[in-house]
C-alpha positions as a printed NumPy array, in Angstrom:
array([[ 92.948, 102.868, 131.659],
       [ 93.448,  99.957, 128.868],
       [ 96.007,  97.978, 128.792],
       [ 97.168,  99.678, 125.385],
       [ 96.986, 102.68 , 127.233],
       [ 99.138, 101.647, 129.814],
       [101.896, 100.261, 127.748],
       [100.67 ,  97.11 , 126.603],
       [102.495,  96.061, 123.164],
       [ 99.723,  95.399, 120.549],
       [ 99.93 ,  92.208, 119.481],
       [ 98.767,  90.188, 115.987],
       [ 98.947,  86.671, 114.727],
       [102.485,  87.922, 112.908],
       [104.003,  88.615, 116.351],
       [103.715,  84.97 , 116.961],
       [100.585,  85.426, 119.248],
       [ 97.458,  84.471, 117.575],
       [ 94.944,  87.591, 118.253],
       [ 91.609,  85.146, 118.214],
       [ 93.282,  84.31 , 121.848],
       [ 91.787,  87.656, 123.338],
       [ 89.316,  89.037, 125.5  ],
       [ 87.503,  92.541, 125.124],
       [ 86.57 ,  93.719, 128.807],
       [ 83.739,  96.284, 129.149],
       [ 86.596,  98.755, 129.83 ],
       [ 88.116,  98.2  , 126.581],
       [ 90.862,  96.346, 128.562],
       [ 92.937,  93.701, 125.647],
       [ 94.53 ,  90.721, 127.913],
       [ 96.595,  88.042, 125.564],
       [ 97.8  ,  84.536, 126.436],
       [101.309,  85.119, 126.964],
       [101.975,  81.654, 126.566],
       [101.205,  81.07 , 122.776],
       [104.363,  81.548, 120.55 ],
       [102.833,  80.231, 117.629],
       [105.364,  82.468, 114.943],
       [105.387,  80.952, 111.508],
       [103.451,  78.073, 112.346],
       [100.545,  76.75 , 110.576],
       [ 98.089,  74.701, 112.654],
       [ 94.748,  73.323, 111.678],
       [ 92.907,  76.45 , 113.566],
       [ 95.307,  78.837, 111.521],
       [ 94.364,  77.449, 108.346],
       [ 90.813,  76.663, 109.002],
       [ 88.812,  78.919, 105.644],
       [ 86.442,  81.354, 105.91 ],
       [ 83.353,  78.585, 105.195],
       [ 84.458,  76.312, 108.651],
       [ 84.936,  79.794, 110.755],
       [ 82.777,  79.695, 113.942],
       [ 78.966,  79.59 , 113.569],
       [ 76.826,  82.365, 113.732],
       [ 75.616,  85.444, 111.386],
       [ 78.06 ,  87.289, 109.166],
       [ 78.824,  89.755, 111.349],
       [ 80.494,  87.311, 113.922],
       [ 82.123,  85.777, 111.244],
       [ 83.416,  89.167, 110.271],
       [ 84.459,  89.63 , 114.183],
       [ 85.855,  86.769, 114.535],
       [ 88.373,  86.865, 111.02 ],
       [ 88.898,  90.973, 112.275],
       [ 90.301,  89.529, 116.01 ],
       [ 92.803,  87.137, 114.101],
       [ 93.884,  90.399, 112.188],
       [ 94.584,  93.218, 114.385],
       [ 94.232,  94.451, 117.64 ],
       [ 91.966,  97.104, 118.418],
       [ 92.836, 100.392, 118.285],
       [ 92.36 , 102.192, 122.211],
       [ 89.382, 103.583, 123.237],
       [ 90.576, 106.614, 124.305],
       [ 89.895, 108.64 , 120.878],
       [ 89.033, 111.912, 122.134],
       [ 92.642, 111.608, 124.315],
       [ 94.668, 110.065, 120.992],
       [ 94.138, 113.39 , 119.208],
       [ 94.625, 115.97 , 122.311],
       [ 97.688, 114.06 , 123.939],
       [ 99.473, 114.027, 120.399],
       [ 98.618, 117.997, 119.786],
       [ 99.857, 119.3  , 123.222],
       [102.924, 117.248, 122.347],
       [103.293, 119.187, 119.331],
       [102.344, 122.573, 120.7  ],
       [105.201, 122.235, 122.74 ],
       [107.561, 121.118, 119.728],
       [105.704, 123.988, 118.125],
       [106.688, 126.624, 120.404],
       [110.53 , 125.547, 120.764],
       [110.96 , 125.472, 117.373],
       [109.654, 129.076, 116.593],
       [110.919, 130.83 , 119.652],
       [114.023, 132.701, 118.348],
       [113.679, 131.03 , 115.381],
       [115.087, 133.833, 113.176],
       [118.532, 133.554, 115.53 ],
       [120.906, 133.982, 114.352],
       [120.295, 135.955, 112.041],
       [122.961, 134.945, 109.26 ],
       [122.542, 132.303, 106.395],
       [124.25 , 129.316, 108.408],
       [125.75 , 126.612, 106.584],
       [123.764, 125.336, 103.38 ],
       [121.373, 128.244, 103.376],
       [123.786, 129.776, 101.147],
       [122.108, 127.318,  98.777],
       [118.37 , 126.791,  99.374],
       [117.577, 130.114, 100.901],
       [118.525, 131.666,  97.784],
       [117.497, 128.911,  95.078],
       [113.859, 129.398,  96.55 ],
       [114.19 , 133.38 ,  96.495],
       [114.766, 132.6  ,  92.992],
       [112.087, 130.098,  91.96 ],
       [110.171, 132.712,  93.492],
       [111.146, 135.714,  91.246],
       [111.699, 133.315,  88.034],
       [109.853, 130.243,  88.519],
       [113.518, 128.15 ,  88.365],
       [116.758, 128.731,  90.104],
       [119.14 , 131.539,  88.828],
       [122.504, 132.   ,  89.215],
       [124.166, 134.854,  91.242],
       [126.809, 137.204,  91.454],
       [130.211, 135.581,  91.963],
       [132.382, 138.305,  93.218],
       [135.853, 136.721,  93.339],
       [137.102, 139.265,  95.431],
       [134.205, 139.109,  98.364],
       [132.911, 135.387,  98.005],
       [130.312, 136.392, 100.756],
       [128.966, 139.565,  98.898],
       [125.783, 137.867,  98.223],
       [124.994, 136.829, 101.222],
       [126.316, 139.74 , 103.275],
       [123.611, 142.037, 100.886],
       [120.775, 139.573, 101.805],
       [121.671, 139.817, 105.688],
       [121.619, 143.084, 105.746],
       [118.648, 143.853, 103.735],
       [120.348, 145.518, 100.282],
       [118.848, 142.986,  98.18 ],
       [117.767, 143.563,  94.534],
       [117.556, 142.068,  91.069],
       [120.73 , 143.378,  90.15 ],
       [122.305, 140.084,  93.092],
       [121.654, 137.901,  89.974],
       [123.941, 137.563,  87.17 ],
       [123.184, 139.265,  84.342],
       [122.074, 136.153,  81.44 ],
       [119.304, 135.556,  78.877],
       [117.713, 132.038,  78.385],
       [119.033, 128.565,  79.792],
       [122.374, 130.838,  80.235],
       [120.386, 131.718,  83.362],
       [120.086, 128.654,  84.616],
       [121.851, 127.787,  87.413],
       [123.165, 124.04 ,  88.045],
       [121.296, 122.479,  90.798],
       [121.29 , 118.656,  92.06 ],
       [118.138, 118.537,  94.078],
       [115.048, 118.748,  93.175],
       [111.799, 121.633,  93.706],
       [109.925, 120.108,  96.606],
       [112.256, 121.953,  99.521],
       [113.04 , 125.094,  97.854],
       [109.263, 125.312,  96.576],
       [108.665, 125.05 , 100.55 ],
       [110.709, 127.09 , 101.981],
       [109.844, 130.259,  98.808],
       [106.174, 130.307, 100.573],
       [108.047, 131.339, 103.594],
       [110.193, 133.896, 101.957],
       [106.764, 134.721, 100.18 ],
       [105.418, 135.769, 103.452],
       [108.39 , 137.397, 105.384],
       [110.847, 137.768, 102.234],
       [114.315, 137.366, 101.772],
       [115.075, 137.171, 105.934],
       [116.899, 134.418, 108.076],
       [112.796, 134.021, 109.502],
       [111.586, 133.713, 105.87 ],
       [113.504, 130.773, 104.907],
       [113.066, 128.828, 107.882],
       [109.908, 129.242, 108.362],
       [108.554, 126.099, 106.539],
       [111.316, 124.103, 108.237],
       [110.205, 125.024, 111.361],
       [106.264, 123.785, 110.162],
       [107.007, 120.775, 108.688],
       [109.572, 119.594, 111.753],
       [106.559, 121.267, 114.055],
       [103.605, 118.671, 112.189],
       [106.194, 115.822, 111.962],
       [106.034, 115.571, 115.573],
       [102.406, 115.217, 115.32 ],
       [102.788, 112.239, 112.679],
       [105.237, 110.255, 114.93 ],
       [103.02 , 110.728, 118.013],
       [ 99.899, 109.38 , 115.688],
       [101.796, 106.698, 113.879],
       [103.671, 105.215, 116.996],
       [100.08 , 105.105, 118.763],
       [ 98.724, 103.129, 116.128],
       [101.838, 100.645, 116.202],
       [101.836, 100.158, 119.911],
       [ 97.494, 101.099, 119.992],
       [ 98.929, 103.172, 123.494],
       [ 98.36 , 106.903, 123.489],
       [100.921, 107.294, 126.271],
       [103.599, 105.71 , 124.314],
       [102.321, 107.441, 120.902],
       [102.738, 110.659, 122.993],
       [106.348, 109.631, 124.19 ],
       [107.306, 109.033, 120.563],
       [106.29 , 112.287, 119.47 ],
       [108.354, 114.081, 122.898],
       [111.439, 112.018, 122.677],
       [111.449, 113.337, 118.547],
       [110.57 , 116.789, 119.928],
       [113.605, 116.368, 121.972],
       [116.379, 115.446, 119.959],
       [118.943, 118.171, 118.988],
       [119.039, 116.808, 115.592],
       [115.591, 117.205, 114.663],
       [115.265, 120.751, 116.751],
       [118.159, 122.382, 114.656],
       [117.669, 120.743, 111.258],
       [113.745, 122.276, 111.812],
       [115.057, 125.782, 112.944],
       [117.317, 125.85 , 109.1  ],
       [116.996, 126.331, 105.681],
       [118.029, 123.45 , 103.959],
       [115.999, 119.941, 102.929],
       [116.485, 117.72 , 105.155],
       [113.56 , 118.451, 107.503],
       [110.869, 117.856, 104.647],
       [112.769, 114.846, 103.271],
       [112.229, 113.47 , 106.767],
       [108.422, 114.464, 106.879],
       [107.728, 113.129, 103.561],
       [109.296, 109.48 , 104.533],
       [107.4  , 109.077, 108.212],
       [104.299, 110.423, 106.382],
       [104.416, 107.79 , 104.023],
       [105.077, 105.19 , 106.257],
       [102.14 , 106.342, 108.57 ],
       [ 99.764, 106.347, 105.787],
       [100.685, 102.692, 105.215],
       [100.778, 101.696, 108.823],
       [ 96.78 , 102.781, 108.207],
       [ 96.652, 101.009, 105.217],
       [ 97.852,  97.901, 107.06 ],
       [ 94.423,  98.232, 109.563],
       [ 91.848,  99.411, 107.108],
       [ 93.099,  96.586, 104.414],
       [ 93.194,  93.981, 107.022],
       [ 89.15 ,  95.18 , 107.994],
       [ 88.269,  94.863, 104.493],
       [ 89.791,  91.568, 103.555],
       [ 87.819,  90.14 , 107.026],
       [ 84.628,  91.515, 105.273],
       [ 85.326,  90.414, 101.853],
       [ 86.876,  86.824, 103.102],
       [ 83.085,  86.639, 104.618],
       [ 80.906,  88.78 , 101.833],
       [ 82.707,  87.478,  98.599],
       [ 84.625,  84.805,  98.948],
       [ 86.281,  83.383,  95.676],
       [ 89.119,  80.935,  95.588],
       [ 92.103,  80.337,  97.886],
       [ 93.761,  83.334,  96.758],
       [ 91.759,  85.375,  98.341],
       [ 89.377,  88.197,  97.333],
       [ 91.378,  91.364,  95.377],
       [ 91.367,  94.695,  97.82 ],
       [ 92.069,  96.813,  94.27 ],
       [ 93.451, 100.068,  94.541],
       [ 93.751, 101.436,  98.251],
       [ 93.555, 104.777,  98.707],
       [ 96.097, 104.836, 101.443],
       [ 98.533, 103.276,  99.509],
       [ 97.957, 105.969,  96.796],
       [ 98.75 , 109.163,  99.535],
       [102.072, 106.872, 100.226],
       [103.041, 107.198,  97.128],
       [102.435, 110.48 ,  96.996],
       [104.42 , 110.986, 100.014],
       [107.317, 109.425,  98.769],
       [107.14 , 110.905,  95.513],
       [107.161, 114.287,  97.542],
       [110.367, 112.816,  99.53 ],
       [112.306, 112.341,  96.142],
       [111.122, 115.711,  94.762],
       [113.047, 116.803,  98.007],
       [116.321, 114.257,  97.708],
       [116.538, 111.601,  95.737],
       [117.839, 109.847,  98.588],
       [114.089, 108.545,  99.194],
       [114.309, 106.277,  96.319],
       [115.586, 103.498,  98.459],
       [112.271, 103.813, 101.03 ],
       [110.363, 103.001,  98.013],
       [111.949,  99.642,  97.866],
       [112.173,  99.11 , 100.868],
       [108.311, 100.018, 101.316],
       [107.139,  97.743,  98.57 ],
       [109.187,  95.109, 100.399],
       [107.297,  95.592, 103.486],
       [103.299,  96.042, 102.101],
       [104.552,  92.883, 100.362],
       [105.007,  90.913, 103.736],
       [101.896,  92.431, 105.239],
       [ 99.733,  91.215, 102.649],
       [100.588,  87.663, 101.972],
       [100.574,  87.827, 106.269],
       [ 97.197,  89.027, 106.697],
       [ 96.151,  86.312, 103.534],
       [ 98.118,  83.429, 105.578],
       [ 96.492,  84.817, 108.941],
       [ 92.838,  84.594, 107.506],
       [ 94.024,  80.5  , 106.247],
       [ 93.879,  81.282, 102.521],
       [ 96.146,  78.378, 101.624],
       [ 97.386,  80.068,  98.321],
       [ 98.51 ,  83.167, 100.551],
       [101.807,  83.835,  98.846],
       [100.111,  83.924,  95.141],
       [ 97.527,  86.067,  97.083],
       [ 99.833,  88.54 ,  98.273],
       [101.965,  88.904,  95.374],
       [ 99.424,  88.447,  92.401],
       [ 95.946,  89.876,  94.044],
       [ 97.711,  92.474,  96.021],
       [100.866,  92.916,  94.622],
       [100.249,  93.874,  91.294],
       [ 98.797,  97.107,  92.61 ],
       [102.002,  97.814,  93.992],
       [103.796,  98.657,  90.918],
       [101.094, 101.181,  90.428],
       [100.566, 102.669,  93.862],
       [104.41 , 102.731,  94.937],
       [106.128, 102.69 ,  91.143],
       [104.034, 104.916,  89.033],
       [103.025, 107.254,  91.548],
       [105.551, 108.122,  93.103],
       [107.37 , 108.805,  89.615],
       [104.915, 110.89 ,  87.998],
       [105.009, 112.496,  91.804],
       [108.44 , 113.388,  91.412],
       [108.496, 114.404,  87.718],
       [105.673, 116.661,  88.457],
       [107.762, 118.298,  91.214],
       [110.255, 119.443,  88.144],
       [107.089, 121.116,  86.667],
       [108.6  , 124.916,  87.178],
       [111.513, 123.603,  85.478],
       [109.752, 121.99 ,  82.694],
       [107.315, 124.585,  81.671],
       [110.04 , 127.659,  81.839],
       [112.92 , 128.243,  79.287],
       [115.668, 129.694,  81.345],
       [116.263, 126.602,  83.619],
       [119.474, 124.899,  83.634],
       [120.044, 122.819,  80.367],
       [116.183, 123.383,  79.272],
       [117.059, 123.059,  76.044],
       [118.891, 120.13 ,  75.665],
       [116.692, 117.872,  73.331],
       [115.94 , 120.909,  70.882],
       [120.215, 120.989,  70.507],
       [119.875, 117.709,  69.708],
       [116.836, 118.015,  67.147],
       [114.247, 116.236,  69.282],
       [111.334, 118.769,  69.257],
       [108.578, 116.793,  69.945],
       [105.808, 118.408,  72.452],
       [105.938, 117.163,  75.957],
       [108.653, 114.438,  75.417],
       [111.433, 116.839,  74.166],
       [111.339, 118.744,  77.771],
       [110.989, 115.042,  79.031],
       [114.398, 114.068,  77.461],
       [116.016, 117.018,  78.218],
       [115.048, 116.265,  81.62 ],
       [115.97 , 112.948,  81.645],
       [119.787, 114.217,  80.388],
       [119.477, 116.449,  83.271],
       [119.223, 113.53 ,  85.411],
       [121.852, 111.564,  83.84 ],
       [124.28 , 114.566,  84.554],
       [123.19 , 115.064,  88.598],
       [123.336, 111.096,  89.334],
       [126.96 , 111.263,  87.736],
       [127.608, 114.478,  90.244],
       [126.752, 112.648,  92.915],
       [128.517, 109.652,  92.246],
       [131.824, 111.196,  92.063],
       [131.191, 113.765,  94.74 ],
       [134.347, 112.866,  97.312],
       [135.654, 116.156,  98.15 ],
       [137.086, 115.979, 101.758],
       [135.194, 118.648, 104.214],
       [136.049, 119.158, 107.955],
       [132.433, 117.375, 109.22 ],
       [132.08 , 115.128, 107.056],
       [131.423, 111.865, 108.617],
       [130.559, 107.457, 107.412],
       [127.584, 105.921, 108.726],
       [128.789, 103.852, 111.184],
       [129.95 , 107.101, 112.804],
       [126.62 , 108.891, 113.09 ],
       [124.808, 106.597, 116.041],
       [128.044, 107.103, 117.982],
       [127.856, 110.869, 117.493],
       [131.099, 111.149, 116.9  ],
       [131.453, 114.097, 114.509],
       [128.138, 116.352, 114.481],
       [128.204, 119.28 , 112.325],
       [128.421, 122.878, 113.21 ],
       [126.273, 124.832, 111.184],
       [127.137, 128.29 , 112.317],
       [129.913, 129.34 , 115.175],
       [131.509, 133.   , 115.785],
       [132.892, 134.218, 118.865],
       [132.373, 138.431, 120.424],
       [134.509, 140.428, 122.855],
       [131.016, 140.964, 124.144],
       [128.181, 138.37 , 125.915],
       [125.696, 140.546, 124.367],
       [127.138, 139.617, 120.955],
       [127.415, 143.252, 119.046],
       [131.39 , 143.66 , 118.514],
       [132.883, 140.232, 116.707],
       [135.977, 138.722, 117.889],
       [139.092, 139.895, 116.009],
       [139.863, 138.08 , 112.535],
       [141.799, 134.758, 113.721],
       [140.977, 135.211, 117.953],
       [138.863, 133.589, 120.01 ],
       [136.468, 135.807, 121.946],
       [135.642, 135.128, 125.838],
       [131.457, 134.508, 124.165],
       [130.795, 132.471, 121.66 ],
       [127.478, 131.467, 119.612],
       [127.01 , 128.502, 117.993],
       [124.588, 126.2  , 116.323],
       [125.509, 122.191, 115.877],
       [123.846, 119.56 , 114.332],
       [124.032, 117.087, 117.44 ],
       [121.632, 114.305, 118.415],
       [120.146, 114.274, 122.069],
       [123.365, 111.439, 122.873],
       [120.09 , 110.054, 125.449],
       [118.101, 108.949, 121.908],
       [121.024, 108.08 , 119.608],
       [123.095, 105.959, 121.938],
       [120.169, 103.994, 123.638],
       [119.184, 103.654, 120.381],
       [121.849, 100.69 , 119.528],
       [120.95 ,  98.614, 122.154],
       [117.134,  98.917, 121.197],
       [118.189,  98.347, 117.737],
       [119.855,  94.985, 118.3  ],
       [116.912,  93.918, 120.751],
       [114.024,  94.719, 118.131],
       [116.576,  92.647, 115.772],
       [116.387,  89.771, 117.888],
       [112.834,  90.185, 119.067],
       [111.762,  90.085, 114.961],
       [113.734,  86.849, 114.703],
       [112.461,  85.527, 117.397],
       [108.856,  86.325, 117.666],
       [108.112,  87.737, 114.406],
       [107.024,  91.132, 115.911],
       [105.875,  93.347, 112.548],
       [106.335,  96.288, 114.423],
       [110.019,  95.84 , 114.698],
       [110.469,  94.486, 111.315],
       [108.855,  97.627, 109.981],
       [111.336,  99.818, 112.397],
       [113.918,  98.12 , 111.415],
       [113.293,  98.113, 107.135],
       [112.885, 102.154, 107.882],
       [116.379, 102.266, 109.464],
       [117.941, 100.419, 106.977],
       [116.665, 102.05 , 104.676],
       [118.164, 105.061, 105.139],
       [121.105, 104.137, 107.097],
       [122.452, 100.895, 104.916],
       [121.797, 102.614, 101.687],
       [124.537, 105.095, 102.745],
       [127.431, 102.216, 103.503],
       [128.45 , 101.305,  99.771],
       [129.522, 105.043,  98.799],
       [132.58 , 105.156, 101.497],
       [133.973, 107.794,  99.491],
       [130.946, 109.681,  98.784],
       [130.766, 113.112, 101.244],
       [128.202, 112.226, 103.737],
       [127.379, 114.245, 107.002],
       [125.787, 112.891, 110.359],
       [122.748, 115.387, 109.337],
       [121.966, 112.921, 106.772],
       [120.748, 110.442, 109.547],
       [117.545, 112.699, 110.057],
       [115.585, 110.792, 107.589],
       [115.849, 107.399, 109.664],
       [115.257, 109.233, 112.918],
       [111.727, 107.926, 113.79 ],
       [112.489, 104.724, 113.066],
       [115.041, 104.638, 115.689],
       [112.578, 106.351, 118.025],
       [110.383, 103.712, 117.513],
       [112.255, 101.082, 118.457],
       [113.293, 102.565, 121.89 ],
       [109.227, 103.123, 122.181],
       [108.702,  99.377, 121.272],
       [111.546,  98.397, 123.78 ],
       [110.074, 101.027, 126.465],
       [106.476,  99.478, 126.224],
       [107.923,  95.785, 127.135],
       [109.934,  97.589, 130.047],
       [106.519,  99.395, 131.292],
       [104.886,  96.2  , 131.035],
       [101.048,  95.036, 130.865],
       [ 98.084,  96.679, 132.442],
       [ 97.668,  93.02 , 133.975],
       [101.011,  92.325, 135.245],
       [102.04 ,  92.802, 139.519],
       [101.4  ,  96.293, 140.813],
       [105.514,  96.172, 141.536],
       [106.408,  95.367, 138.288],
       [104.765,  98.145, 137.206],
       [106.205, 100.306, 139.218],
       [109.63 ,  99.604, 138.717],
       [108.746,  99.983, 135.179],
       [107.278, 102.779, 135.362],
       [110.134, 104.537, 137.369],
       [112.592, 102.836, 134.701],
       [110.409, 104.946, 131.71 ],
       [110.16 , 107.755, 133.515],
       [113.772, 108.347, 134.31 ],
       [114.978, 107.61 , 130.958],
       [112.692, 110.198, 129.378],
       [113.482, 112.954, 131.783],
       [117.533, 111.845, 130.871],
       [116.503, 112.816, 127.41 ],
       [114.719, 116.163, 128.616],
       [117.162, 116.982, 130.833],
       [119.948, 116.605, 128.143],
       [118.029, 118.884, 125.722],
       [117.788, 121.367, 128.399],
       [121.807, 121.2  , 128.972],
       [122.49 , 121.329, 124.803],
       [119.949, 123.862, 123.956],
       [122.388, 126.45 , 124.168],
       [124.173, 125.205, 121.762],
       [121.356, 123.734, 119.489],
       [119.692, 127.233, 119.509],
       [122.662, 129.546, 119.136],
       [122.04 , 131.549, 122.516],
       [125.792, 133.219, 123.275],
       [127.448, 132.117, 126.12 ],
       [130.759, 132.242, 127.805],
       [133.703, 130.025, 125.498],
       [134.293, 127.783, 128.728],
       [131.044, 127.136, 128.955],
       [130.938, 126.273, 125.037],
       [134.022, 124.464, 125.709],
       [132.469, 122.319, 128.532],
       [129.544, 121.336, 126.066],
       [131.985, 119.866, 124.092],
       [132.627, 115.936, 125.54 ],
       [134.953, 114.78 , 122.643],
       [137.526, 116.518, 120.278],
       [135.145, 115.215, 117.331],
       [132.077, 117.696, 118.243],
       [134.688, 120.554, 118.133]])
């Protein structure tokens, strides 16, 4: 077993240990001087250029500039793909079992279910009967299988249109599952259930390349798997699930980026070297499915826009690191000017044309909501008139959302949601009955009750302050990139949220952060497990320490499922669930 394997936190010159300290055993085995803490300082061995490097061939200077760069990746290969897919084979299978239970359109599925069912039928969303007497008719139709044509309003052109706030990308989603099992409670959360099923697979794969240890890639991907949060919000059908998907997907594909970039500036700091600027890396591919990503993430919510700050932010710091690392001495103009300017195309334009192609049913049909707008206004010219009346569109839903305060029994601020202090309960009824066919009476309390809530395994979200504050320190400190990067991805979308104190938020919202929190417990669990090379009792007692704190998070699953699933039990047993007066 490596030492990555075993828990060893990789290491690079930016985590204040320089990586041209190490030794390659035969076994693959990576062993660092422990002793260095060279953060942020530039010695004459630091800044030594590419012409002084150690003798030899090109290919040891290419070795040697690659070992200042990054650790190797663990040689288990075969192992890094089947660990990470028996991980999500097991998300896989919790997240489908009973996955059309209950079988009701719980909380905002009275939205997307029905806006996809529509983009479906008429390429944009339509609105529906509004039955003043029976505010439920709708959906009480659907659930019982009566649906027809005649649910939607009766309308003719952009009168059709109904007003919607988010965009395609979700809806689009979750119609393919309707398109296979149609308008049913398995239909629409179907494609939740997929994309919260492969997300599990991207954590496991992205947290392995951070901490180059399968077994903590692995626990990544099982402590995500485990957390009530993620289960529900990938067992319903609203957005939330794909936002989250579409952000960790785009941060994996730059976490790659960050390797194969750092490879090729070793080769072209050796094959082509020009002045102290550095060589130009051009256009990288990676960067280009990132911004794809997050172009897909804002065609879910526009919430995403802030990772694409926040993103640029961070491929900025990696690249004028790896040009400092390699002792360009004009790193910063490197970084900024060489690699930089390929930002604006890679995580600006992309993702923008991403996201306006993701309004493309809404662009190229003539019912959708205010369609029309620029030919009321005289401005009929081909492609841009859609393009403005888009734009007013926009200009309306950004207002919306601005002023959207009204009060609602779950809502909840940020600071609230790593306390779990008010989850959200997306479905609850009570029967006379514990196998759940006669309903309570109107305004009683049966002795069974069912019940699905929006709660976070409290083992993940709780231990997750403490790891937060440590990786805070520990990037201070030591410069680690790995918790900087964990850190920018909470912020991201936690911080974003504090400004808009009236705005109505719920805890649910917190999903698309999620794996950035799980990675800093994984960070703080590798320095717990400790090196391959340390004392066999240190080990141990770190290994025990792991171990127990992962089956606390298993074991806590196991006790909420219940509740996270909507099995009916017994109301004291509901009750008993129910630590605080805020989850009620």
């Amino acid at each position: 077993m490596t030492a990555t394997q075993a828990g060893q936190p990789a290491q690079d010159p930016e985590d204040g240990h320089d990586a041209s300290r190490t030794a390659a055993g035969a076994d693959g085995t990576v062993t660092f001087d422990p002793g260095y803490a060279g953060a942020d300082q530039i010695d004459d061995a630091s800044m030594t250029t590419v012409s002084e490097t150690a003798g030899g061939g090109a290919a040891e200077r290419i070795a040697v500039l690659r070992a200042r760069l990054m650790t190797p990746m663990p040689g288990d290969r075969l192992w890094g793909w089947i660990g990470p897919l028996l991980v999500t084979l097991f998300a896989g299978f919790l997240r489908f079992n009973r996955l059309s239970v209950p079988n009701a359109i719980i909380f905002d599925e009275t939205y997307y279910a029905k806006d996809a069912w529509s983009i479906l039928k008429h390429g944009v969303e339509w609105n529906w009967l509004s039955v003043s007497s029976n505010p439920d008719y709708v959906n009480n139709q659907i659930v019982a299988g009566h649906f027809s044509n005649s649910l939607f309003q009766t309308c003719s052109g952009t009168g059709c249109g109904e007003y919607v706030v988010q965009p395609e990308v979700g809806k689009l989603l979750i119609a393919v599952g309707e398109w296979l099992f149609g308008l049913t409670s398995l239909g629409w959360r179907f494609a939740p259930a997929i994309f919260g099923t492969l997300a599990i697979l991207v954590m496991c794969r992205v947290a392995r390349r951070l901490t180059r240890s399968t077994l903590l890639g692995c626990t990544a991907g099982l402590l995500l798997s485990l957390d009530g949060l993620e289960f529900v919000l990938s067992r319903t059908g609203i957005l939330d699930i794909f936002l989250m998907f579409f952000v960790l997907a785009a941060f994996a594909a730059l976490v790659v980026d960050r390797d194969v970039s750092r490879a090729r500036l070793a080769e072209a700091m050796v094959l082509r070297p020009t002045d102290e600027a550095g060589p130009a890396l051009g256009i990288r591919k990676w960067r280009v499915l990132a911004g794809i990503m997050i172009g897909l993430a804002g065609g879910t919510k526009q919430d995403a826009v802030w990772y694409v700050f926040g993103f640029i932010g961070l491929c900025v710091a990696w690249d004028i690191g790896a040009r400092r690392t390699v002792g360009l001495r004009s790193y910063v103009r490197g970084g900024l000017v060489r690699d930089g300017k390929w930002l604006l195309v890679t995580l600006g334009v992309i993702p923008l044309v991403t996201y306006v192609l993701t309004w493309m049913n809404w662009l190229v049909t003539n019912t959708g909501y205010d369609r029309d707008y620029a030919q009321g206004t005289g401005f009929n010219i081909p492609v841009l008139g859609p393009l403005y009346s888009l734009f007013n569109y926009h200009e309306q839903i950004f207002q919306f959302m601005d002023g959207l305060s009204t009060r609602h029994p779950y809502e909840s601020q940020p600071w609230d949601w790593f306390f779990i202090t008010r989850p959200v309960a997306l479905y609850w009824t009570s029967y006379s009955d514990a196998a759940g066919l006669h309903p309570a009476k109107a305004g009683t309390t049966g002795p069974f009750v069912q019940e699905v809530l929006a709660i976070g395994n409290p083992a993940i979200w709780w231990m997750s302050i403490p790891a937060i504050i440590f990786c805070l320190g520990w990037w201070l400190t030591r410069r680690d990139w790995r918790a900087g990067a964990a850190l920018l991805g909470v912020a991201a979308g936690w911080a974003s949220w504090l400004p808009f104190v009236s705005r109505t938020k719920f805890y649910y919202y917190a999903l698309e952060f999620e794996p950035f929190l799980i990675i800093c417990i994984v960070l703080c669990l590798g320095l717990i497990l400790g090196p391959a090379s340390a004392w066999w009792v240190r080990r141990a007692i770190g290994s025990v320490l792991v171990g127990i704190y992962v089956l606390a998070v298993l074991v806590l699953f196991w006790y909420f499922y219940p509740i996270l699933a909507g099995k009916i039990i017994p109301y004291s047993d509901w009750l008993s669930h129910m630590w605080y007066s805020g989850w009620i």
